[in-house]
C-alpha positions as CSV (number, residue, x, y, z in Angstrom):
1,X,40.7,-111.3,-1.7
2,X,38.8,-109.6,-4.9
3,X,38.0,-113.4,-6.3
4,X,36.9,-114.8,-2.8
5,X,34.6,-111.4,-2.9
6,X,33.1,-111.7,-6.3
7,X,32.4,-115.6,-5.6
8,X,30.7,-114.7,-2.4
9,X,28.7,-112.2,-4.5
10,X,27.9,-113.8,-7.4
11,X,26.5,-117.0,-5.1
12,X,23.8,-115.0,-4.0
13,X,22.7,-115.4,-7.1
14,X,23.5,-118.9,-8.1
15,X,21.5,-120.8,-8.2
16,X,19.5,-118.0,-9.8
17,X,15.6,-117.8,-8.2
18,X,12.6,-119.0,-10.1
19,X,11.7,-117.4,-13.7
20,X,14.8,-114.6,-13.2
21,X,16.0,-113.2,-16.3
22,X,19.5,-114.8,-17.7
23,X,20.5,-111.5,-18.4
24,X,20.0,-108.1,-16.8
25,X,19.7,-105.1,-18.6
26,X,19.1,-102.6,-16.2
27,X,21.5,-103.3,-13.4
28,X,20.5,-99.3,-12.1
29,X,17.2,-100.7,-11.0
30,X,16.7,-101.7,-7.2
31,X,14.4,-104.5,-6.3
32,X,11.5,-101.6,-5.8
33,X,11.6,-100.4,-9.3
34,X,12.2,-103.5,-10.9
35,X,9.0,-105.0,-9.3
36,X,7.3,-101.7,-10.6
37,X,8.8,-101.8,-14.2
38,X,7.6,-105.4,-13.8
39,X,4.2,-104.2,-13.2
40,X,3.6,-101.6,-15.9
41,X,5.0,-104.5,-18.5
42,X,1.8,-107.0,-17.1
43,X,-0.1,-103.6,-17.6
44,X,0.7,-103.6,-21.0
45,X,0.3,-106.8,-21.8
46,X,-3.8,-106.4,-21.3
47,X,-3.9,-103.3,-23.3
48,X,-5.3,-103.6,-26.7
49,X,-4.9,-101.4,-29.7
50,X,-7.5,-98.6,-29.0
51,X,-6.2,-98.3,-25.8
52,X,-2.6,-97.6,-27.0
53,X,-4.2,-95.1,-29.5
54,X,-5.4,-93.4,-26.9
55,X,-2.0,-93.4,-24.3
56,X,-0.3,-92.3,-27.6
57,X,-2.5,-89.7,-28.2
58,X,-2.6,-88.4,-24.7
59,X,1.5,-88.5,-24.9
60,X,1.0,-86.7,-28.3
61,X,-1.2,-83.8,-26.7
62,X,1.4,-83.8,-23.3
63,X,4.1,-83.2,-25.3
64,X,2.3,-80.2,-27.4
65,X,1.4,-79.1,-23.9
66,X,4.6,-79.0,-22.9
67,X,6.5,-77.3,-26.1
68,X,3.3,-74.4,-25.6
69,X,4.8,-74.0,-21.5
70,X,8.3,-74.0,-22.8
71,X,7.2,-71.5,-25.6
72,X,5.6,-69.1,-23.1
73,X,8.4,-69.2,-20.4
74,X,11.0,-68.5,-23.4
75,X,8.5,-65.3,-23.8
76,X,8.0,-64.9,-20.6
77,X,12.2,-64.9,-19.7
78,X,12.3,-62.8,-22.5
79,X,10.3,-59.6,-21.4
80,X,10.7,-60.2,-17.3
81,X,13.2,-57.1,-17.7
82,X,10.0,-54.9,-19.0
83,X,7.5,-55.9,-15.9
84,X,10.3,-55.4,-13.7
85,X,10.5,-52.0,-15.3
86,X,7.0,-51.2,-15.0
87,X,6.1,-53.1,-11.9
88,X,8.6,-50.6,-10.3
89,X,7.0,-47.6,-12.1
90,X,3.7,-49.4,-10.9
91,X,4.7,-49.5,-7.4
92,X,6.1,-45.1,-7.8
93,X,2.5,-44.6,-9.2
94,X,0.8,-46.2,-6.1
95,X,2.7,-44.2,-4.0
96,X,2.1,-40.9,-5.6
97,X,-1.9,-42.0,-5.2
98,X,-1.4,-42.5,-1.7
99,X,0.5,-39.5,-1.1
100,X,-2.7,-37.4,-3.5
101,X,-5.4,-39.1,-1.3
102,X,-3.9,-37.8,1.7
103,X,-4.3,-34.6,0.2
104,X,-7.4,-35.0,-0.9
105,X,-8.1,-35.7,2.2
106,X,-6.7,-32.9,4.0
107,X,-8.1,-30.2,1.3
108,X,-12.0,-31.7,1.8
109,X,-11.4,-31.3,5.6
110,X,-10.5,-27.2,4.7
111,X,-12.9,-27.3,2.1
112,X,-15.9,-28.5,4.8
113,X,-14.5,-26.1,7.2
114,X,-14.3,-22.9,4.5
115,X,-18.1,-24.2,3.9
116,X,-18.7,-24.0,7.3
117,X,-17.1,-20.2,7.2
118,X,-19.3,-19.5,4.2
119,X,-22.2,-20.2,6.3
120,X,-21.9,-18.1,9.1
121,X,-20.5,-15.4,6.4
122,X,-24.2,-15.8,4.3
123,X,-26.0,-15.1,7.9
124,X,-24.1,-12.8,8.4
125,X,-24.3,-10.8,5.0
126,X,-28.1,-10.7,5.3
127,X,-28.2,-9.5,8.5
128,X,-25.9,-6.6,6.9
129,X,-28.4,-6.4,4.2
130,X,-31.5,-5.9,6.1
131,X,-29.2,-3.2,8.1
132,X,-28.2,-1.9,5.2
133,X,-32.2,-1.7,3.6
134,X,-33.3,-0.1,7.1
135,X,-30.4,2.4,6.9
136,X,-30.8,3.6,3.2
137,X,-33.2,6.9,3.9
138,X,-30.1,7.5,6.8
139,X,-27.2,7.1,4.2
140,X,-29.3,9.1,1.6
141,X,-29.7,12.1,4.2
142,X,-25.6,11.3,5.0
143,X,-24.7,11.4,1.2
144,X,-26.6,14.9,0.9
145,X,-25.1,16.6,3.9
146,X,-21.6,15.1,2.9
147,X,-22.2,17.0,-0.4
148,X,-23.3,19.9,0.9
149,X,-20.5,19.6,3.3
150,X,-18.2,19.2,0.8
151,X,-19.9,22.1,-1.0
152,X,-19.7,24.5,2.0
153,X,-15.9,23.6,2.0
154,X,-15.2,24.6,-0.9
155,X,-17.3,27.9,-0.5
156,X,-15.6,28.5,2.2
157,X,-12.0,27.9,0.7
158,X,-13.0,30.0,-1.9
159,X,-14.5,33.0,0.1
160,X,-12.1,33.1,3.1
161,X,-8.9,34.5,1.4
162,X,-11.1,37.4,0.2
163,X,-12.8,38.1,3.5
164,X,-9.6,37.2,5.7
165,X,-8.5,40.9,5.7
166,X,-12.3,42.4,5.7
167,X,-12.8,40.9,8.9
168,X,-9.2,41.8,10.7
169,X,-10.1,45.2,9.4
170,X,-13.6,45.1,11.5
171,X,-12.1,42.9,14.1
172,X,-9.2,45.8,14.7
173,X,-11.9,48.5,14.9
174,X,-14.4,46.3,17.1
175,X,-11.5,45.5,19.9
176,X,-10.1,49.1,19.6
177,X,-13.6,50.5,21.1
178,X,-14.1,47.8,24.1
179,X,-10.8,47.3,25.0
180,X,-9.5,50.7,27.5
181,X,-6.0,50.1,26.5
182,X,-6.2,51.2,23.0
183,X,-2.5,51.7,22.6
184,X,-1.5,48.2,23.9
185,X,-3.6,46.7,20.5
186,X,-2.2,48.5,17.6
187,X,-3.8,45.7,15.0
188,X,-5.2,42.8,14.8
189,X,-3.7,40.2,11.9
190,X,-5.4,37.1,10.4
191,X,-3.0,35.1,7.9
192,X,-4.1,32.4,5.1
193,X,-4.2,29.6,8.0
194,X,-7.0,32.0,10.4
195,X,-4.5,32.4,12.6
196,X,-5.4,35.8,14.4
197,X,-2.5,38.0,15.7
198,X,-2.9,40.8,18.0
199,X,0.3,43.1,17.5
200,X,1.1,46.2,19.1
201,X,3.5,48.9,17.8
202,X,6.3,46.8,17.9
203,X,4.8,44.2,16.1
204,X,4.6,41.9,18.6
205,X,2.0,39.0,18.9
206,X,0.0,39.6,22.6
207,X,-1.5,36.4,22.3
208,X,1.6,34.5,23.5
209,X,1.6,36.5,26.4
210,X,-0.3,35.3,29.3
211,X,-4.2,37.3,28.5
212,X,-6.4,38.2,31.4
213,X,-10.1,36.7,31.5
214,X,-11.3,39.9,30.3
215,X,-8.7,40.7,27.7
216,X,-9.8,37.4,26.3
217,X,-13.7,37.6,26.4
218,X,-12.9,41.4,24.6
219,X,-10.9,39.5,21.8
220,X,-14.1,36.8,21.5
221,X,-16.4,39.6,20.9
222,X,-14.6,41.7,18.9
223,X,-14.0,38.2,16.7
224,X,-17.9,37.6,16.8
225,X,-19.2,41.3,16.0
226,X,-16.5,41.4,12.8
227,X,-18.1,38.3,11.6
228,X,-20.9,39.3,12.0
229,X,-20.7,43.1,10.3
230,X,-18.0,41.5,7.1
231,X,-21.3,38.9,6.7
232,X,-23.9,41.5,6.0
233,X,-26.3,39.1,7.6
234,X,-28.6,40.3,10.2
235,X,-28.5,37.6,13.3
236,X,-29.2,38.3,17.3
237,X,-26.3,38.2,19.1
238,X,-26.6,36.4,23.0
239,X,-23.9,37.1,25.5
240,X,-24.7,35.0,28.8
241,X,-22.7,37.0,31.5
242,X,-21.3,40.0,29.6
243,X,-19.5,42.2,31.5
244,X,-18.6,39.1,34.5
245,X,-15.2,39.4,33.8
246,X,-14.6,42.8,33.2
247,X,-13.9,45.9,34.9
248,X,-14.7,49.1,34.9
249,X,-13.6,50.9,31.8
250,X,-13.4,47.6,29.2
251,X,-17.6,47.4,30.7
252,X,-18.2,50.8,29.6
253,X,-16.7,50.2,26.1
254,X,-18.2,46.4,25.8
255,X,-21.5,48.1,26.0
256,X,-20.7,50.9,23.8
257,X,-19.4,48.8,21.1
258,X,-23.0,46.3,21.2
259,X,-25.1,49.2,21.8
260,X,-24.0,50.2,18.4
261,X,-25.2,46.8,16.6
262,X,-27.7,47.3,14.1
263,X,-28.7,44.2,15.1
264,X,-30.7,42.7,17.9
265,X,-28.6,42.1,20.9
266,X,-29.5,39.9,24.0
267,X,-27.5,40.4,27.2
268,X,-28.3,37.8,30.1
269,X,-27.1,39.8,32.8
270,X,-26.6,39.1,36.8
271,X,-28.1,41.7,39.3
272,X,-24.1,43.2,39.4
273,X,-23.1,43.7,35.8
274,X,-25.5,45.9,33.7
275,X,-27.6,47.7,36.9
276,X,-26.7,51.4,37.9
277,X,-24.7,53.7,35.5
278,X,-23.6,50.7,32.7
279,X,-27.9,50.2,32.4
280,X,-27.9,54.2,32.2
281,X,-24.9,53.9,29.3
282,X,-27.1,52.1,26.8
283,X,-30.8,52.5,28.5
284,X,-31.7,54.4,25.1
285,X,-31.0,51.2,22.7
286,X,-33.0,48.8,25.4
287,X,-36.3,47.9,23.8
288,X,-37.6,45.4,26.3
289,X,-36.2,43.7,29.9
290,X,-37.1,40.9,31.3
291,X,-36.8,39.1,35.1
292,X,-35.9,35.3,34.8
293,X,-37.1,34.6,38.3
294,X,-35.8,30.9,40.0
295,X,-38.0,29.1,42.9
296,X,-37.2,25.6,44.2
297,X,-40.2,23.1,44.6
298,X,-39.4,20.6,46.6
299,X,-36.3,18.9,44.8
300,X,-37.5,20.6,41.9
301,X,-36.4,23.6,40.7
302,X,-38.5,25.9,37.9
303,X,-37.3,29.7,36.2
304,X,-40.4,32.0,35.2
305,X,-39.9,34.9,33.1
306,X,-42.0,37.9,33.4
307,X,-41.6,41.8,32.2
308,X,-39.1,43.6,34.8
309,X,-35.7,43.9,35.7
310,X,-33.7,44.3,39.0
311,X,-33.9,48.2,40.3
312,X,-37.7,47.3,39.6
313,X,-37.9,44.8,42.0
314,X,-35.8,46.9,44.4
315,X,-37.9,49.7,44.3
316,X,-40.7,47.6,45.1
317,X,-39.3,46.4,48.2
């Protein structure tokens, strides 16, 4: 079977076809590159020698071509590691930028907005400012009284302690000659805080007890006129209502006691309290009296004053 199969084969070819080869050297070839290898051969056949100087020239510089791009890959191969490395670090960095825009971004958005702020702030600060320029002459007059404020204070801090017992001295002897129950009062107390006491024998303080109006105006008064006489300063002295709340005997002594003032007492009296016997009691020490007479005009109302006093006017009636 092999020898009828090589005999079949090899008749294809015998007899061999016109100008074929006796020999084959490149039985790898098909029919399709034979034809071309063919072709390239008649190519050469027309070339002359320049031309061949040239295609061998042109190999010459392919081939230096090609050592040069196998030169650089060999470099290239050989540092690929490093722009791994640094196209990695390259790729971090671009990150960290993106990440530092944003907040860029975000601290130009507080920024415009703490301009913004700043703004309103400036219109506000010179509106303060021209405030401030209208209100010097004000703050000047403020500063002095603070100062002299201050200034009093200190006087006062100074001088109370030594005038403390002075005054509950004059105070004792002031509410002993108004007030009828002189054995109920014994003394009157004032300790480093002004905190006035009225004891009694026992030493008890009334004040915690439950004072009657007039028991209380009689305590005001005697308080006012031992100011008043510790001070050594001459100043009037205006009681609206004096003897309103009081009765019989505390009037007497209430009038007593101011008739007594060296100074220049003013009693605004109703047509009940000093009339009769009380105007009798001090009508010696009265230097002038006076009517204060009301009248209604239509929904206005008007006081006159004019020389007089009450029994005057009833005695003209």
């Amino acid at each position: 079977m092999l020898n009828s199969a090589r005999n079949a084969w090899e008749s294809l070819w015998y007899p061999p076809p016109e100008k074929c080869a006796d020999d084959y050297f490149h039985p790898y070839l098909n029919e399709l590159d034979r034809e071309k290898v063919i072709e390239q051969l008649r190519e050469l056949d027309t070339l002359g020698a320049p031309g061949i100087v040239d295609l061998l020239d042109t190999i010459s510089a392919n081939e230096d071509a090609l050592k040069k791009l196998q030169d650089e890959v060999t470099r290239t191969e050989a540092i690929a590691p490093h722009v791994d490395a640094k196209r990695e670090r390259l790729s971090q960095l671009n990150a960290e930028i993106q990440q530092l825009d944003q907040e860029i971004g975000a601290l130009k958005r507080e920024m415009a907005a703490l301009e913004s702020q700043i703004s309103k702030k400036n219109v506000e600060l010179t509106k303060l400012a021209g405030q401030w320029d209208q209100a010097k002459p004000s703050m000047r007059r403020a500063m002095r009284a603070l100062t002299v404020a201050a200034m009093v204070d200190e006087i006062v801090e100074k001088a109370v302690p030594s005038q403390i017992e002075a005054i509950a001295k004059a105070m004792t002897e002031a509410h002993r000659m108004m007030a009828h129950k002189k054995d109920l009062v014994e003394r009157i107390e004032i300790d480093e805080n002004c905190d006035v006491k009225l004891l009694n024998s026992d030493g008890t303080d009334l004040r915690g007890y439950d004072l009657s109006a007039g028991e209380k105006q009689i305590f005001t008064q005697a308080l006012i006129s031992a100011v008043s006489s510790v001070s050594g300063r001459g100043f009037p002295m205006v009681i609206d209502t004096p003897l309103g709340r009081l009765d019989v005997e505390h009037r007497k002594g209430v009038l007593s006691h101011l008739a007594r003032r060296e100074h220049q007492v003013i009693l605004l009296s109703t047509n009940t309290e000093v009339v009769g016997e009380y105007l009798r009691e001090i009508s010696p020490h009265v230097q002038k009296k006076y009517l204060i007479q009301f009248e209604r005009i239509g929904e206005i109302g008007q006081s006159t004053v004019r020389p007089g006093y009450f029994e005057e006017e009833e005695g003209r009636e």
